[in-house]
C-alpha positions in Angstrom: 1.3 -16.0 37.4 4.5 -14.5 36.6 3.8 -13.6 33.2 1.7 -11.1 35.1 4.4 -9.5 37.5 6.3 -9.3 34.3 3.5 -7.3 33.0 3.3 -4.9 35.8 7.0 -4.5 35.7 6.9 -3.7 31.9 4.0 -1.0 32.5 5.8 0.8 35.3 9.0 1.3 33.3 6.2 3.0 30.6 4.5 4.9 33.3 7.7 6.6 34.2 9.0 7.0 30.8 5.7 8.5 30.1 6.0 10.4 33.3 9.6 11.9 32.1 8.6 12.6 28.7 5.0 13.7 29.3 3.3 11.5 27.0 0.2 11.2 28.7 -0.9 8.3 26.5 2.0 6.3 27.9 0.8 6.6 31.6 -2.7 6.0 30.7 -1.9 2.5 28.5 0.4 1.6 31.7 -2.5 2.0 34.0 -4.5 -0.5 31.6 -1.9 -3.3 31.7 -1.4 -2.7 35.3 -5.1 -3.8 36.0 -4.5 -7.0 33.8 -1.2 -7.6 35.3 -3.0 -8.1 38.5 -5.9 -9.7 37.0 -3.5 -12.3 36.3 -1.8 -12.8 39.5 -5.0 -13.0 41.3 -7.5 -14.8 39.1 -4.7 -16.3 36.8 -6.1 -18.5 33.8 -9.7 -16.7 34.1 -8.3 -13.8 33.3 -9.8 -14.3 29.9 -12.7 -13.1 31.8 -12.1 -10.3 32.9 -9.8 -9.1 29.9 -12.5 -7.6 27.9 -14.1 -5.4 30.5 -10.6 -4.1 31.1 -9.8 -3.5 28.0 -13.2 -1.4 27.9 -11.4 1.1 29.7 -8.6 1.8 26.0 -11.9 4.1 24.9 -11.6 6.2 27.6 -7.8 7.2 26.7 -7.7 10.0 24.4 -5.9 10.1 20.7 -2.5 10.8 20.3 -2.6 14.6 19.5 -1.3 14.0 15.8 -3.8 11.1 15.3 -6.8 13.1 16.7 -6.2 16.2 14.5 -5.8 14.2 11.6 -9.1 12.4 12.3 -10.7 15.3 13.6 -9.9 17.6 10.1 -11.2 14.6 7.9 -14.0 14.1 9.4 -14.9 17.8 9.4 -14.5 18.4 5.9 -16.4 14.5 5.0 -19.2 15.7 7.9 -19.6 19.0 5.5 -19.9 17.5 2.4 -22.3 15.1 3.4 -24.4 17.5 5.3 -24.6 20.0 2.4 -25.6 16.8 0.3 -28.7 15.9 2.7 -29.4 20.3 2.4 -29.7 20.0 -1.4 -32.2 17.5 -1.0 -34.6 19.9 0.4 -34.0 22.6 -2.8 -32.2 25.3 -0.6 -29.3 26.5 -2.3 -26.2 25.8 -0.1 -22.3 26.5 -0.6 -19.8 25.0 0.9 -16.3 26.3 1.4 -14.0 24.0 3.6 -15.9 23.7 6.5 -18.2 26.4 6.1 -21.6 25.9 5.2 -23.1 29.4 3.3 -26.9 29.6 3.0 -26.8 33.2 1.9 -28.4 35.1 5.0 -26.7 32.6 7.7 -22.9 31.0 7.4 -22.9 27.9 9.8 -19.3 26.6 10.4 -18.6 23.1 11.4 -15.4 23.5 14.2 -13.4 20.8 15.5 -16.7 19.4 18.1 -18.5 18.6 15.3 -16.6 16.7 13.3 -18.1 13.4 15.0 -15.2 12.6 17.2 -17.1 12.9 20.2 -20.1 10.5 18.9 -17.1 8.0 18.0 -15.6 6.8 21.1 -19.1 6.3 22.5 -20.5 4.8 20.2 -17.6 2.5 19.9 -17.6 1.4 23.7 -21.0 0.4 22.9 -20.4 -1.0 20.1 -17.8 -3.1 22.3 -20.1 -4.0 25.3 -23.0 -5.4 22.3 -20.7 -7.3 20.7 -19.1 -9.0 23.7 -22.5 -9.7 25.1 -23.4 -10.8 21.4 -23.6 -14.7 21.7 -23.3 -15.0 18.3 -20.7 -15.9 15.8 -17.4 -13.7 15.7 -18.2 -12.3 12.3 -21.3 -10.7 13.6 -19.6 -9.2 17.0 -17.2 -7.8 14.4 -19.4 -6.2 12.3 -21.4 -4.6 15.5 -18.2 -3.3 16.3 -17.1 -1.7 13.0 -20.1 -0.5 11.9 -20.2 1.9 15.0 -17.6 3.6 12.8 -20.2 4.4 9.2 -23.1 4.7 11.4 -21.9 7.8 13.4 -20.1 9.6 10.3 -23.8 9.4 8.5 -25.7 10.4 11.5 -23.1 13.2 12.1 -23.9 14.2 8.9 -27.5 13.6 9.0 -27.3 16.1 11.6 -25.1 18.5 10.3 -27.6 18.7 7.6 -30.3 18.8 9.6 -29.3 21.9 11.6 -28.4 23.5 7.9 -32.2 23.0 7.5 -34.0 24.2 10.5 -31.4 27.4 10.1 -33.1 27.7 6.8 -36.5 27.8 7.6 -36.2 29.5 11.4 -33.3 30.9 11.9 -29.8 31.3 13.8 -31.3 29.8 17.1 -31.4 26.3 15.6 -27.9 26.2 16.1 -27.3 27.9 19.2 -27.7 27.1 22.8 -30.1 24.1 23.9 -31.4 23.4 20.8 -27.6 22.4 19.7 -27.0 20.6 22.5 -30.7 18.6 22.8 -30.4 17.6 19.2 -26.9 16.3 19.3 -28.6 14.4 22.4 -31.1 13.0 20.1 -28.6 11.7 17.2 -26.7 9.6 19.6 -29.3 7.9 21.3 -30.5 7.2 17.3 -27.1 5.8 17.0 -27.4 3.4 19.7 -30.9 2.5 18.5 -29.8 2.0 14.7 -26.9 -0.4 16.3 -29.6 -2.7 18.1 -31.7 -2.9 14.5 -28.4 -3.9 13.1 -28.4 -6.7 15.2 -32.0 -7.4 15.4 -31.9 -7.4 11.3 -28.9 -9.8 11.6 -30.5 -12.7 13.3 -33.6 -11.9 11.0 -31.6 -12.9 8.3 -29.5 -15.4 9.5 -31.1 -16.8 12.3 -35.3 -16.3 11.9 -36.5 -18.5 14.6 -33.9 -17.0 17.3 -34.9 -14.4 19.3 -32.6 -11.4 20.9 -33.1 -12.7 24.0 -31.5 -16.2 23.1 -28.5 -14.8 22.1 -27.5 -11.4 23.6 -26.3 -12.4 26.9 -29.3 -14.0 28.8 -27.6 -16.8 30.6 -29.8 -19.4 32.1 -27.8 -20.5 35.3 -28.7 -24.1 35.8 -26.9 -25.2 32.5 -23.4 -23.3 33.8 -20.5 -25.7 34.3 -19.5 -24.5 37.5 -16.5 -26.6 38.1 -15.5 -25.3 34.4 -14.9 -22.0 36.0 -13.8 -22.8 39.0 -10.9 -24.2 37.1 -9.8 -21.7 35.9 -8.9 -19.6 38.7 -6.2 -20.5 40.5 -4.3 -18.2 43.0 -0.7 -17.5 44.1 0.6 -15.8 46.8 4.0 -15.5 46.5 3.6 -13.3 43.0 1.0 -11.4 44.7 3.2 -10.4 47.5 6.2 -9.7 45.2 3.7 -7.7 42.7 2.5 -5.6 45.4 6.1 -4.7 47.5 6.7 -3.2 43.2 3.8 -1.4 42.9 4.9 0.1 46.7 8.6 1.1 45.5 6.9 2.4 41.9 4.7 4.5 44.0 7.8 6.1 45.5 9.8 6.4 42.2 6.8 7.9 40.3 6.5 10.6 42.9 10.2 11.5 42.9 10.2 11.7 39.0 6.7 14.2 38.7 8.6 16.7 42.0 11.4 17.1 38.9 11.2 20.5 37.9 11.4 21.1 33.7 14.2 23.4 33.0 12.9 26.5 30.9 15.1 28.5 29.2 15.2 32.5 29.4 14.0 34.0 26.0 13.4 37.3 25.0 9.3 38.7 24.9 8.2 38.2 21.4 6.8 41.8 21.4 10.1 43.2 20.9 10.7 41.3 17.6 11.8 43.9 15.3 9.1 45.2 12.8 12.2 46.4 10.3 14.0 43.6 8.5 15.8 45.1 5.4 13.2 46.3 3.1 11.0 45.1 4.7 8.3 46.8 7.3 5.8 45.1 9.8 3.3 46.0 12.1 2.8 43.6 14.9 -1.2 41.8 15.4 -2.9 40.5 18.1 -5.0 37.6 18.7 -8.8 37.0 20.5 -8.2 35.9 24.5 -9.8 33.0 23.5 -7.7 32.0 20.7 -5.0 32.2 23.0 -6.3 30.0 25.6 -7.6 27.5 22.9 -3.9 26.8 21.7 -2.2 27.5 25.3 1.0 29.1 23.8 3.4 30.8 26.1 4.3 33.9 23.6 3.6 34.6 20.2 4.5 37.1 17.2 1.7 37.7 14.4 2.7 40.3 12.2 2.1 41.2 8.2 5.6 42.5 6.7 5.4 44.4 3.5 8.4 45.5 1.2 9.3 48.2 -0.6 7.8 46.7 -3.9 4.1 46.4 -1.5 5.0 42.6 -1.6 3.6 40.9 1.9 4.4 38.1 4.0 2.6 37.1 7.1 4.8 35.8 10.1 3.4 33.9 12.9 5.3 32.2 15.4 4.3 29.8 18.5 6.3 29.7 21.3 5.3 27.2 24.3 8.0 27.6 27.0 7.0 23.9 27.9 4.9 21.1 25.7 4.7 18.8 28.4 1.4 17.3 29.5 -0.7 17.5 25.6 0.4 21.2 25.0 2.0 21.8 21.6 1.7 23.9 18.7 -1.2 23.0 16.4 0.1 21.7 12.8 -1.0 24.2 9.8 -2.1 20.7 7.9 -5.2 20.8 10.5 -5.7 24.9 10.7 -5.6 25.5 6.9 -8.6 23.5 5.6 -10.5 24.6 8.9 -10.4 28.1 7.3 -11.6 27.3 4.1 -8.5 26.3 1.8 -7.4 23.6 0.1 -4.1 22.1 0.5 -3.3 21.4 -3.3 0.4 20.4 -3.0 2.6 19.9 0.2 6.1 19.1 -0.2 9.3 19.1 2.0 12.0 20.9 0.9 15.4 23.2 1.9 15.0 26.6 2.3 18.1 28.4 3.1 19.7 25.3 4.2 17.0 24.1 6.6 13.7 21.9 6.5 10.4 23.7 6.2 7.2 22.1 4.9 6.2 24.1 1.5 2.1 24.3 1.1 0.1 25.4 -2.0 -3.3 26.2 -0.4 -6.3 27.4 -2.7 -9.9 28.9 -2.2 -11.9 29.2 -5.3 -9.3 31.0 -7.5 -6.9 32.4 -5.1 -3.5 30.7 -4.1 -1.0 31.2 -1.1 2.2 29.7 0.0 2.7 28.5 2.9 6.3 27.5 4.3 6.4 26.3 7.7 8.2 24.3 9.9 9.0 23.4 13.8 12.1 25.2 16.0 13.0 24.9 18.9 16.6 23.4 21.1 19.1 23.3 18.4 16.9 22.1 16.0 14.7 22.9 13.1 12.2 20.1 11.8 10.1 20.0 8.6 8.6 16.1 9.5 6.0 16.7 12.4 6.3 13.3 13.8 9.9 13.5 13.6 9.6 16.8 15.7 7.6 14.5 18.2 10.7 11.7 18.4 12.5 14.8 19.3 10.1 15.7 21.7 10.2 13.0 23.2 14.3 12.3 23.8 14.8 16.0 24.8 11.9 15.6 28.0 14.0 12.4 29.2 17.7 13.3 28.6 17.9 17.3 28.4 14.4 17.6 30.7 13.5 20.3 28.9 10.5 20.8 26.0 10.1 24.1 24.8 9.8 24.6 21.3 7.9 26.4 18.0 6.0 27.0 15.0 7.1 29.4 12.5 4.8 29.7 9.6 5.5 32.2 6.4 2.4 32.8 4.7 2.1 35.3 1.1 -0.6 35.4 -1.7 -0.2 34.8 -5.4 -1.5 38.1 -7.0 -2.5 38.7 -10.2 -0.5 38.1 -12.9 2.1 36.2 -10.3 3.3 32.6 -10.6 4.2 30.2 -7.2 7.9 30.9 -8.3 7.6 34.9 -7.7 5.5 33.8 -4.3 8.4 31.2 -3.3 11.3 34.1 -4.1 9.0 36.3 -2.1 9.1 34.2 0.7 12.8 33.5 0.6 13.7 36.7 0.6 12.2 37.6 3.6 13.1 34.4 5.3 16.8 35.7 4.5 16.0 38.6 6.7 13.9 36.9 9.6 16.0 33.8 10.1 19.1 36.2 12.3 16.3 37.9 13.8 14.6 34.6 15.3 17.5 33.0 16.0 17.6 35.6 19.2 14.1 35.0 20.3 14.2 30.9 19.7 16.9 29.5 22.7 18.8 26.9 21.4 
């Protein structure tokens, strides 16, 4: 019984710190072991019955934001591949390039909604339900559950390919509109139905005489031991009370932490960065409305800077005024091989006396260099999970969470080596780092 006011104690000092820091994944695992907290007090002992249908409810929290657009990129690229496999199958010539898919005439390109993310979680809280209605033994449950995970990156695939096909043979609209949406429709309701042949094909093979019904969760209720579960719950008052005057006082706490206003510091308009530095001469680019709103940025500077020696390096920096609440820049590991490159090498290293990630991407036989690295209140940081720790301790103890991308970007020309692309890039960083100093508070 108090094991479970415990519980609830421990998952509103997360919720708040989750609250001050904005981690949303905080509040929402909180919420979670809230419910089991009072599953405890009230029920007690049978809580073991009720754990797993709580517990349901971890699928419907979201992926830390570093996590998800690591999954998200990996499965992209594997979704491709596989799909232009299941294309050559069929004899149409198909080339792939990242995460585009070239059929000559059409280019089909598999963004971020495709990567199969959005079949996964699904699929896997269905995968959960079966196997906990499974009455079977635990390896079986197990491997319901797990194999939730192959199943949707091959029918992802399958589908990926698919679409590649019909594009083929009848054009653009097989990937447009209805069509898109009915067939991804279609592939997850094949998902559910390969997972119930999995299981059928189990107890084939292991159990012939059994059938489903025997042992996926028909109970026959005259051979229940009703005092067995009567046993097991047992009630207490005194916890419930206590648990419920903390959840009142939380209430009013919570409330006073989310009225606390996030202090934003002043910073100059990024369309007044300077388009001279030295030698070297830029001209200032703008992005699609939509791009904007896709990475929710406060401000922004894109700009290509070209020297006297017609040398250029592209300069793009994120600005987000606050990154509470999910919103923060979008790592160049993720962006990159959505465009079509390779990541060949990525290191960390000094550059000028501060951390910046350096990046050999390639595409067929060209090469860039890519330094980047994350600014923002005092600080720069190559490590992107490192920039998140710091994140996290300036929302609680400075209340404040604005912060940056800078990315440097230049091409290896002809005749070039990656040392004449890395003193490229220092050079101009020589020149830009005074400059952003001004427009990046501290």
């Amino acid at each position: 019984m108090w094991s479970g006011l415990l519980l609830i104690l421990a998952a509103i000092l997360i919720y708040i710190v989750g609250e001050i820091s904005a981690l949303f994944l905080l509040m929402h695992y909180s919420f979670v072991m809230v419910l089991i907290g009072i599953s405890m007090l009230v029920v007690g002992q049978a809580t073991r019955y009720t754990l797993a249908p709580i517990l349901l409810l971890l699928f419907a929290i979201p992926l830390p934001y570093v996590i998800e657009v690591q999954l998200t990129a990996g499965l992209q690229l594997f979704s491709s591949w596989l799909g232009v496999q299941f294309i050559r199958l069929f004899q149409i010539p198909v080339f792939l390039e990242g995460n585009i898919i070239d059929l000559g005439i059409y280019q089909l390109q598999v963004v971020d909604a495709c990567s199969g993310l959005r079949y996964l979680f699904p699929l896997m809280s269905l995968g959960f339900i079966a196997a906990y209605f499974y009455q079977a033994a635990f390896w079986k449950r197990a491997v319901v559950f797990l194999a939730t995970i192959p199943i949707t990156i091959l029918m992802n695939s399958f589908r990926i390919g698919m679409i590649g096909v019909l594009v083929d043979n009848f054009g653009i609209s097989m990937a447009e509109g209805f069509l898109h949406d009915f067939e991804g429709w279609i592939i997850f309701m094949a998902c559910a139905a390969i997972l119930a042949l999995l299981i059928w094909v189990m107890e084939k093979i292991t159990n012939p005489n059994a059938s489903l019904a025997s042992v996926f969760g028909v109970v026959d209720a005259s051979k229940l031991n009703i005092k067995q579960y009567q046993g097991a719950y047992t009630f207490s008052l005194k916890p419930a009370l206590i648990a419920s005057v903390v959840l009142l006082l939380a209430l009013g706490l919570t409330r006073a932490v989310e009225s606390r206003t996030e202090f934003v510091p002043d910073y100059p308009a990024f369309v007044n960065f300077p388009t001279q530095l030295g030698e070297w001469r830029g001209q200032h680019e703008s992005m699609e409305q939509r791009v904007i709103d896709a990475l929710k940025l406060s401000d922004y500077v894109m700009a290509n800077y070209v020297s006297e020696n017609n040398e250029m390096v592209n300069f793009y920096v994120a600005y987000y005024e606050s990154q509470r609440k999910g919103v923060s820049p979008h790592s160049p590991r993720v962006c990159i091989p959505g465009g079509g490159w390779e990541i060949s090498r990525l290191q960390r290293i000094e550059a000028h006396g501060q951390p910046a990630n350096r990046v050999i991407i390639q595409r067929g036989v060209e090469q860039q260099v890519v330094y980047y690295w994350f600014a923002g209140r005092g600080r720069n940081v190559a490590n992107e999970y490192l920039n998140k720790w710091y994140l996290f301790r300036d929302s609680i103890f400075e209340n404040r969470s604005d912060g940056a991308l800078v990315r440097l970007v230049t091409g290896v020309g002809p005749g070039e080596t990656l040392e004449d692309a890395d003193a490229r890039i220092l050079d101009f960083l020589s020149k830009v780092q005074p400059e952003l100093d001004n427009f990046i508070v501290n």
